[in-house]
PLY file of the C-alpha trace (Angstrom):
ply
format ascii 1.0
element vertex 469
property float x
property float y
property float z
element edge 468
property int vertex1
property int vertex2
end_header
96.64 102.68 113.82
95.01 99.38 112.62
91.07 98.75 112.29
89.49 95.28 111.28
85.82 94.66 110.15
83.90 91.72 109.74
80.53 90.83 108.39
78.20 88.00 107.81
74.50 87.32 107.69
74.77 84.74 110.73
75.43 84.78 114.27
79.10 83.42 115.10
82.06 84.20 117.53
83.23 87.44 115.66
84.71 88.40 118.47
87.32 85.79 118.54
87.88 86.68 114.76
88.76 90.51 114.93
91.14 89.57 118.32
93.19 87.21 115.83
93.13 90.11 112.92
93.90 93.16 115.29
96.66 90.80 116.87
97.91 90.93 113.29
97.62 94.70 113.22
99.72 95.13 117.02
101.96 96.63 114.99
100.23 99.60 113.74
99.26 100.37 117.21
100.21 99.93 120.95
98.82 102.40 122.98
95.00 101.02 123.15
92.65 98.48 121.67
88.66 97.36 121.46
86.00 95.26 119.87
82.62 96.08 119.07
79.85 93.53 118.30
76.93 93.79 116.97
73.92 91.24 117.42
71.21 92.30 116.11
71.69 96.10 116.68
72.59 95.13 119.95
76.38 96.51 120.46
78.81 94.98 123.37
81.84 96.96 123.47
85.25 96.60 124.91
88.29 98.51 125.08
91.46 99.60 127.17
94.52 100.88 127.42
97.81 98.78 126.19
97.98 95.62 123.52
96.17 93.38 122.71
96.65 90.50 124.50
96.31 92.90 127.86
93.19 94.55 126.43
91.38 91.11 126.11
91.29 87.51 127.43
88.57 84.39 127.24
86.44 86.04 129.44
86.48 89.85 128.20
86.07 87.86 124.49
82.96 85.93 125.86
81.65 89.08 127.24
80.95 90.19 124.03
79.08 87.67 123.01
78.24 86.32 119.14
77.37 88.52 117.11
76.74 89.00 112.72
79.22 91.61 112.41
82.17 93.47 114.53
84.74 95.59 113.96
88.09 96.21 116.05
91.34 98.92 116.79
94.54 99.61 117.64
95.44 103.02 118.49
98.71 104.56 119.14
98.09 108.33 119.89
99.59 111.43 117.60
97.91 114.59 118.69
95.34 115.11 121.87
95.06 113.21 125.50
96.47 109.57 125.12
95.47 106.66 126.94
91.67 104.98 127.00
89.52 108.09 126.62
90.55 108.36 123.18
90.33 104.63 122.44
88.44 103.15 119.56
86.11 101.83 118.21
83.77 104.78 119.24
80.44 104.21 119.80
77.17 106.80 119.28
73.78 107.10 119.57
72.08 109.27 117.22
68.29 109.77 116.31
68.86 107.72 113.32
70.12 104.86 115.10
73.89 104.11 116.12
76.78 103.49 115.24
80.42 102.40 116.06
83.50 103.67 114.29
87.33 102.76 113.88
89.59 104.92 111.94
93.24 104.97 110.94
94.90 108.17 110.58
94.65 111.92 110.59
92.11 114.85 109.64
94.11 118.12 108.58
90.98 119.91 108.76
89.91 118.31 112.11
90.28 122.22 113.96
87.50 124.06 111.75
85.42 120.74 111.37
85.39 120.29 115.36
84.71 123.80 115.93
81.71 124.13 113.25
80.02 120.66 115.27
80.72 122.62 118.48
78.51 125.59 117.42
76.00 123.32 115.84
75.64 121.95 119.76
78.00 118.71 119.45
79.51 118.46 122.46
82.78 116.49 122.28
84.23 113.85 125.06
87.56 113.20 122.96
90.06 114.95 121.94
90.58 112.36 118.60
89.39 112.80 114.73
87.36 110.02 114.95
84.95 111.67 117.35
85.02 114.60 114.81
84.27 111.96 112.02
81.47 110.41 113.66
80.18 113.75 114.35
80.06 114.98 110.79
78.45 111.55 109.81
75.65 112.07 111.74
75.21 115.54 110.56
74.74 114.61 107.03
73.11 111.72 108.12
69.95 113.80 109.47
68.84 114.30 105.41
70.93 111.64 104.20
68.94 108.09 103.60
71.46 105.80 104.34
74.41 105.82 106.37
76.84 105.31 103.56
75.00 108.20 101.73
75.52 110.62 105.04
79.87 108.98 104.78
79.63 109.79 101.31
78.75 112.91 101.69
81.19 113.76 104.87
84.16 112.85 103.06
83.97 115.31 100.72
84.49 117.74 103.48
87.30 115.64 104.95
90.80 116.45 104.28
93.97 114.38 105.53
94.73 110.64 105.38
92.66 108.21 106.50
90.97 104.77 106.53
87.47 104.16 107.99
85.50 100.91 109.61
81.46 101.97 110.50
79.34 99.66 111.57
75.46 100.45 111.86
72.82 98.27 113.18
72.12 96.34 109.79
76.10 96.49 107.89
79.59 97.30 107.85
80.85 100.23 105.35
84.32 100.54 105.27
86.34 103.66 102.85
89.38 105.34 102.49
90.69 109.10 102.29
90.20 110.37 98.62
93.94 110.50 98.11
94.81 107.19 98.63
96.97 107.95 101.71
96.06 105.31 103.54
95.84 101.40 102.81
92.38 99.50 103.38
92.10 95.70 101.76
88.81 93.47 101.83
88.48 89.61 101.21
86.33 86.77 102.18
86.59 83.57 104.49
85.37 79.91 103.36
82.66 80.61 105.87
81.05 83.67 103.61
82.10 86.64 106.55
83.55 89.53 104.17
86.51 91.00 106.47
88.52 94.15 105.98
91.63 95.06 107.57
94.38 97.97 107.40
97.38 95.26 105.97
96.28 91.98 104.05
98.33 89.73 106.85
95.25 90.35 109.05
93.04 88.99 106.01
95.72 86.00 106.21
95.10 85.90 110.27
91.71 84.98 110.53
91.50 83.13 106.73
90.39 85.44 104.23
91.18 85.29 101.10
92.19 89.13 99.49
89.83 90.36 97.28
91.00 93.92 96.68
92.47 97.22 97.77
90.11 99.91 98.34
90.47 102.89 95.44
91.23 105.93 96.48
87.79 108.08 97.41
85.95 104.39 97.59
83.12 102.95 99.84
82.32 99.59 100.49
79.24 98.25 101.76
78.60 95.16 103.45
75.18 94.46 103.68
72.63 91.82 102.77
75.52 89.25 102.25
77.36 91.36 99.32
79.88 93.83 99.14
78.60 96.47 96.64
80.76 99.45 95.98
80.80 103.11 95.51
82.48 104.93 93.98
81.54 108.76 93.67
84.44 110.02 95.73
86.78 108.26 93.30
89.61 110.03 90.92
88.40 113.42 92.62
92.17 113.78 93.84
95.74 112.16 92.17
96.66 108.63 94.00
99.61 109.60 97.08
99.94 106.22 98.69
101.96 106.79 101.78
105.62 105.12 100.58
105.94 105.21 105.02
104.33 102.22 104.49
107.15 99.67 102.82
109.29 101.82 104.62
108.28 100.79 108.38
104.65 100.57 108.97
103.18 97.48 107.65
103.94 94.26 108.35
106.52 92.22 106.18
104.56 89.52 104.96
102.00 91.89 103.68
101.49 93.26 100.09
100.66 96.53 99.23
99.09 98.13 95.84
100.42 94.73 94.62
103.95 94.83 95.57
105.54 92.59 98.71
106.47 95.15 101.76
109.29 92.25 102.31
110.43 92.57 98.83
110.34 96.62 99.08
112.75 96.74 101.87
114.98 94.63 100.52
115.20 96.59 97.41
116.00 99.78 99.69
118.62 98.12 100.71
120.78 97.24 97.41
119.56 101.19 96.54
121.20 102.36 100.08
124.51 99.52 99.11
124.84 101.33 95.31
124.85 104.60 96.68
126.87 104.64 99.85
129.24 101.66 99.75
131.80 101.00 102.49
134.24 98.76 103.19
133.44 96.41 106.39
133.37 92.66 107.46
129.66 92.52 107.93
126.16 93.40 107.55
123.78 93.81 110.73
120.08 94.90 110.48
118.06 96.41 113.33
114.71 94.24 114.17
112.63 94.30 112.55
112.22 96.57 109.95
115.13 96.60 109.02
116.40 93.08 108.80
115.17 92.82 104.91
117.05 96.30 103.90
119.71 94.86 105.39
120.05 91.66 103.28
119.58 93.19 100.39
122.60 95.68 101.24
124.55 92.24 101.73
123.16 91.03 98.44
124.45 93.93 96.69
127.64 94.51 98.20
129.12 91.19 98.68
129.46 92.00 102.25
128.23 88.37 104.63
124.70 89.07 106.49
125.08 88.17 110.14
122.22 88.20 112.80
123.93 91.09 114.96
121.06 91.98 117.64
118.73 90.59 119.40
115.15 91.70 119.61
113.15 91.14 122.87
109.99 89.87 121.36
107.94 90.98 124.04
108.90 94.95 123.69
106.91 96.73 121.30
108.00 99.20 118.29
109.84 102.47 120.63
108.84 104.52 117.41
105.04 104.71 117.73
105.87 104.63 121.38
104.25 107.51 122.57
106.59 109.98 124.73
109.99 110.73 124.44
111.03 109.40 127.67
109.45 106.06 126.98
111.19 105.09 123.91
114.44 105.55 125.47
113.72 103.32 128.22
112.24 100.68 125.61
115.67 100.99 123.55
117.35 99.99 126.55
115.95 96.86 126.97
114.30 96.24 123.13
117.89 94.97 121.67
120.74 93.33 122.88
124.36 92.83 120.36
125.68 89.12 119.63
129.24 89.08 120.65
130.45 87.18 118.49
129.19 87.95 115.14
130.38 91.92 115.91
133.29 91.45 117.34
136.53 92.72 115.70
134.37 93.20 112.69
133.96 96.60 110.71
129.86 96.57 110.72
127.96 98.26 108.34
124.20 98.95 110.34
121.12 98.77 108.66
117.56 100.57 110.15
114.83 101.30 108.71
114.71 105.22 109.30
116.41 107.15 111.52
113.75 110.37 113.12
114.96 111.67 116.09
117.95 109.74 116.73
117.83 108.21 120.03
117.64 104.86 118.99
120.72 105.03 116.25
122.67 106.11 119.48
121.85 103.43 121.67
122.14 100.90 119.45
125.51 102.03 117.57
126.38 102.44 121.57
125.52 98.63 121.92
127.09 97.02 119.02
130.50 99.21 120.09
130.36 97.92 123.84
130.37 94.24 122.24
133.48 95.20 120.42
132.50 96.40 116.80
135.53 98.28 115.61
133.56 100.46 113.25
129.60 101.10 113.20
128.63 102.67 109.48
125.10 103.49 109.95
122.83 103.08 107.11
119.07 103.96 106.86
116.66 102.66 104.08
114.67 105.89 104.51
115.76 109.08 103.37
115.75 112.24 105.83
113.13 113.44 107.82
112.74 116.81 107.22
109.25 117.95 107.68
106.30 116.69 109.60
103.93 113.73 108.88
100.04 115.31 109.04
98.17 112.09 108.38
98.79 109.56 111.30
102.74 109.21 111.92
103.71 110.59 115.31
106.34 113.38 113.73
104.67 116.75 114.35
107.49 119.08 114.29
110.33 119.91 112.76
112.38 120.26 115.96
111.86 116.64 116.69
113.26 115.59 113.71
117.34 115.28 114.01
118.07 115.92 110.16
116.42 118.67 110.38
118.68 120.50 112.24
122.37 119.27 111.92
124.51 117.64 108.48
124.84 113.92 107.61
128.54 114.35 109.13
127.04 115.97 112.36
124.14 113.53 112.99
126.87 110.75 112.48
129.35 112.25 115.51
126.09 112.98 117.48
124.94 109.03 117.06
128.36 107.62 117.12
128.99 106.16 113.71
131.97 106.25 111.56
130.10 107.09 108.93
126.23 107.53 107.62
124.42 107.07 104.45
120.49 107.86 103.88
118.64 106.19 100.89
118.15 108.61 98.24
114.83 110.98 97.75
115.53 110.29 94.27
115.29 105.77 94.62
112.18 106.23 97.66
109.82 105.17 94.83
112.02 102.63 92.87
111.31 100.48 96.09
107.89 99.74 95.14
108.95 98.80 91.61
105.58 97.45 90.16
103.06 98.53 92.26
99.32 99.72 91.28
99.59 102.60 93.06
99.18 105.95 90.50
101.80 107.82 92.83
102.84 108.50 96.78
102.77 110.69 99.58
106.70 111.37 100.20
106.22 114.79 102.11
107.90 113.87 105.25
110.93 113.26 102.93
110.28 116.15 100.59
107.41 118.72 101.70
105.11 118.12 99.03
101.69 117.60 101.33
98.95 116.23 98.90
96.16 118.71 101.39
96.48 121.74 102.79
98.57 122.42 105.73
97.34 121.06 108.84
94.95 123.32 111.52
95.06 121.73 114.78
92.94 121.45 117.57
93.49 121.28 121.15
90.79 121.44 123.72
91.48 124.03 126.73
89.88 120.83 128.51
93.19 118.83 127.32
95.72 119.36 130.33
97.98 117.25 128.75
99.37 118.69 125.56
102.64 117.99 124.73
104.88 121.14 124.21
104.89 120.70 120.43
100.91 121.18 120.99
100.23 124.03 123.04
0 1
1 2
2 3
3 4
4 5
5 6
6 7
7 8
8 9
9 10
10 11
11 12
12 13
13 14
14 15
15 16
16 17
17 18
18 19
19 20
20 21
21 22
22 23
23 24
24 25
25 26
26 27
27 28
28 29
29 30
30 31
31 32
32 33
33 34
34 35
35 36
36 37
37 38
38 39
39 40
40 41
41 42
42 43
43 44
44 45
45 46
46 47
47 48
48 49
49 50
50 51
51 52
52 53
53 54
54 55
55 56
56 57
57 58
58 59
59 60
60 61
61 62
62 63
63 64
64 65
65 66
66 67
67 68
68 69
69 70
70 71
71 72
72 73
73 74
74 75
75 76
76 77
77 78
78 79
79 80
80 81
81 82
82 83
83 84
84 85
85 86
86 87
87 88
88 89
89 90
90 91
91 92
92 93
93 94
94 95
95 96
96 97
97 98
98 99
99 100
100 101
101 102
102 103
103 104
104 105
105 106
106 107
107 108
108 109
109 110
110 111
111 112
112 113
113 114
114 115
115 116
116 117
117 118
118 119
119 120
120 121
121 122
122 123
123 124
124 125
125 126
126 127
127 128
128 129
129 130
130 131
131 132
132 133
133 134
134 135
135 136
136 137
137 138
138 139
139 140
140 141
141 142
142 143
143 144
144 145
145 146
146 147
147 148
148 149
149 150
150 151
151 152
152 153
153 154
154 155
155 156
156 157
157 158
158 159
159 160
160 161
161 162
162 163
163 164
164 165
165 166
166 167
167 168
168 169
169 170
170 171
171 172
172 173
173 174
174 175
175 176
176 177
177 178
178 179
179 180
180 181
181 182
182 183
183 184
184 185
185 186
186 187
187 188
188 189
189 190
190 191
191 192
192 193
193 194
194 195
195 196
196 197
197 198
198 199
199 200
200 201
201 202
202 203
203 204
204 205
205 206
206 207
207 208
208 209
209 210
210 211
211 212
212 213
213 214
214 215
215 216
216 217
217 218
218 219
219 220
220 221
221 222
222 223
223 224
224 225
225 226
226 227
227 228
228 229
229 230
230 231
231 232
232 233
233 234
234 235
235 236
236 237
237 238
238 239
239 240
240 241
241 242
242 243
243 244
244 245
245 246
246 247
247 248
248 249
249 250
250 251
251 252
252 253
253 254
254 255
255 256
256 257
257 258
258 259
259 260
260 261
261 262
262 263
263 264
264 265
265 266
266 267
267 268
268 269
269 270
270 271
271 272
272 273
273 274
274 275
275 276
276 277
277 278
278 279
279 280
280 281
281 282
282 283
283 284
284 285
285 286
286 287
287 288
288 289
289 290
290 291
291 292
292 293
293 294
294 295
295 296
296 297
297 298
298 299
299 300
300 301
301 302
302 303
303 304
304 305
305 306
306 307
307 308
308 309
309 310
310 311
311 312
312 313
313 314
314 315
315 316
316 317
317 318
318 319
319 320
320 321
321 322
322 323
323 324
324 325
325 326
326 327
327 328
328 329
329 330
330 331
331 332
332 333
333 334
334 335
335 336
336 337
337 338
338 339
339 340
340 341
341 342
342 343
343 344
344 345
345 346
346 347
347 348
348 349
349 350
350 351
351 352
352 353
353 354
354 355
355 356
356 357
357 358
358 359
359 360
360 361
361 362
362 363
363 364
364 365
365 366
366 367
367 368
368 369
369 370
370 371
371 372
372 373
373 374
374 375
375 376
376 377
377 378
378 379
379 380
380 381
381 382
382 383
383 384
384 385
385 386
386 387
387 388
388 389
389 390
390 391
391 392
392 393
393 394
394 395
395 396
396 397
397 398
398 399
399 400
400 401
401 402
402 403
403 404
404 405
405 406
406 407
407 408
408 409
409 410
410 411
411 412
412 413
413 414
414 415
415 416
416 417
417 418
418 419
419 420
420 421
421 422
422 423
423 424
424 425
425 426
426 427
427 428
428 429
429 430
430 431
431 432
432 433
433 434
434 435
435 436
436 437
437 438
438 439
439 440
440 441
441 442
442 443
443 444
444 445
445 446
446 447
447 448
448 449
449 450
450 451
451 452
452 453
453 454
454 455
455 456
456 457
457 458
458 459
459 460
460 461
461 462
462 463
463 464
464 465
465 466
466 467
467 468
């Protein structure tokens, strides 16, 4: 999920500005999007099901109005009812005031939490944490004096990664989970407006310079045209940065805990090239996350970097798609093989990860049917084995292909010649230089940095998912 704030002390078109930085964040999230603007404690709200560029257009922008402050999501859906009920940003009324709220993410305590608000008399429209979030907000917020005191105060109950946008009548306070799971960056545009986003290419979207990354545990408040900080949550747990992110999540051009996400994949790849070399004519990469591993496998093996399949730019990520059913029909028309740069050739095929398998299949399928003599699949990510608590849509271990057969089996199942993972033991040489004081690697190696996870799932909710019920 992605979630963009911005504040200033005068009226402006802040709609237009969080459409441009949660276009920069379609990525992170396909499934549903919104804009909330305030003016003046006045909030206009928007959101729908699907991107973007579906969600709004001039007029549903203009709608909102202009406004001192907004803040915007995209949401692809993990656990609960998808589609708009659970869209974001969420907005309440409370008898302190209101508020609207974006978040990024997962509770792991989200079960008791939800059921403790229930018997307090909350009564719940959503089945998402950030309904659960808001709730507990406004609990503390009944004694609290501020609405960063009543956050502050919440989060030490929360457990599970996560990054939060609130915006009250009067500010914008944005924080992140007290391990560090999750990114959050701030900066500032020529204008004044303070903006923060999930990934610093939204900051670069809508001309904000980067300030900082949020610490681990940290609160931000943008109010009275400053950004103070606070930081009583801080060093309460050890840093576990979420190494997901170089991986596949963010965007390429942005830079996490200092270090380029570009410049991490392509050091995944001469990591995967040293430790499972092959001999082969070429070097293919699957769009787009893993078109950097894959040139720096070619820069480390000698082996020429060709341009080997097409991406249909207007099909989004079939990972985060949510449903089984519906990635495979994105696969099918998502990539298409060049002829003539496979042909005849040995190819050695780069991806990102490879989760449940279905799209290794199809695509070592495709690049076969355009006359590859030999597919050696390669991903920069090493095995799945366990599932991903704190926002990634992997919640079980029979979804999860390595899991359940060998490296030799998953290669027959997918139709390679061969397969090499990158090593549990390089994961973290990939962010070589980074600020980060360490990273969450469980769905690699089990080691969760919370307790296990205690779901939730209303009797309302007729559409669980099998791995739910």
């Amino acid at each position: 999920m992605g979630i963009f704030g911005i504040y200033g002390e005068e009226q402006g078109d802040v709609a237009s500005v969080t459409y441009y930085g949660l276009y920069a964040l379609q990525h992170r999230g396909q499934e549903s999007a919104g804009i909330a603007v305030n003016d003046d404690g006045v909030f206009s709200i928007h959101k729908g099901a699907g991107l973007v560029g579906d969600v709004f257009c001039h007029e549903t922008l203009a709608s909102l109005g202009r406004g001192s402050m907004a803040i915007g999501h995209t949401r692809y859906g993990t656990l609960g009812t998808r589609g708009t009920i659970n869209a974001e940003p969420l907005a309440v009324n409370h008898i302190k005031g209101r508020l609207a709220l974006a978040t990024d993410g997962c509770l792991v305590n989200s079960g008791p939490l939800r059921r403790e608000l229930e018997l307090g008399g909350m009564i719940f429209h959503t089945s998402s944490d950030a309904e659960i979030i808001s709730g507990a907000i406004i609990k503390e917020r009944l004694d609290a004096p501020s609405i960063e005191e009543a956050l502050k105060r919440a989060m030490r109950r929360f457990e599970g990664g996560y990054a939060i946008v609130l915006m009250s009548p009067s500010k914008i306070v944005a924080a992140r989970d007290m391990n560090g799971i999750h990114t959050l960056v701030y900066g500032r545009r020529q204008d004044g407006r303070f903006v923060v986003a999930s990934e610093t290419s939204a900051l670069d979207a809508v001309g904000a310079e980067p300030i900082r990354e949020l610490m681990p545990g940290e609160i931000i408040v943008f109010t009275d045209g400053e950004a103070r900080s606070i930081t009583d949550n801080c060093a309460t747990a050890p840093e576990r940065l979420c190494i997901f992110e170089y991986i596949y999540t963010a965007r390429p051009d942005s830079a996490i805990a200092g270090v380029s996400v570009q410049e991490a994949r392509r050091r995944a790849g001469e990591l995967l090239a040293k430790a499972h070399p092959v001999e082969a004519d070429v070097v293919v990469g699957v769009p787009d996350s893993g078109l950097d591993a894959a040139l720096g496998y070619s820069e480390a093996s000698g082996i020429p970097y060709k341009i080997g399949l097409i991406k249909n730019k207007y099909i989004g990520r079939t990972f985060i798609a949510p449903g089984q059913d519906n990635r495979e029909d994105k696969v099918r028309i998502k990539l298409n093989p060049i002829a003539a740069a496979v042909k005849g050739k040995r190819v050695v095929l780069v991806d990102d990860s490879i989760v449940r398998g279905t799209t290794s299949a199809r695509i070592v399928k495709l690049l076969r049917a355009a006359g590859a003599t030999e597919v050696h699949l390669r991903s920069s990510a090493p095995k799945f084995l366990n599932p991903c608590y704190y926002g990634t849509d992997i919640d079980s271990r029979e979804m999860l292909i390595a899991c359940n057969y060998t490296t030799d089996e998953i290669a027959k199942i997918v139709g390679a010649d061969t397969l090499g993972f990158l090593e549990l033991s390089d994961v973290e040489k990939i962010a070589e230089g980074t600020s980060a004081g360490g990273f969450c690697k469980a769905c690699f190696d089990g080691n969760y940095p919370t307790p296990p996870m205690q779901k939730y799932v209303s009797k309302y909710d007729t559409k669980k998912t099998e791995s739910e019920a």
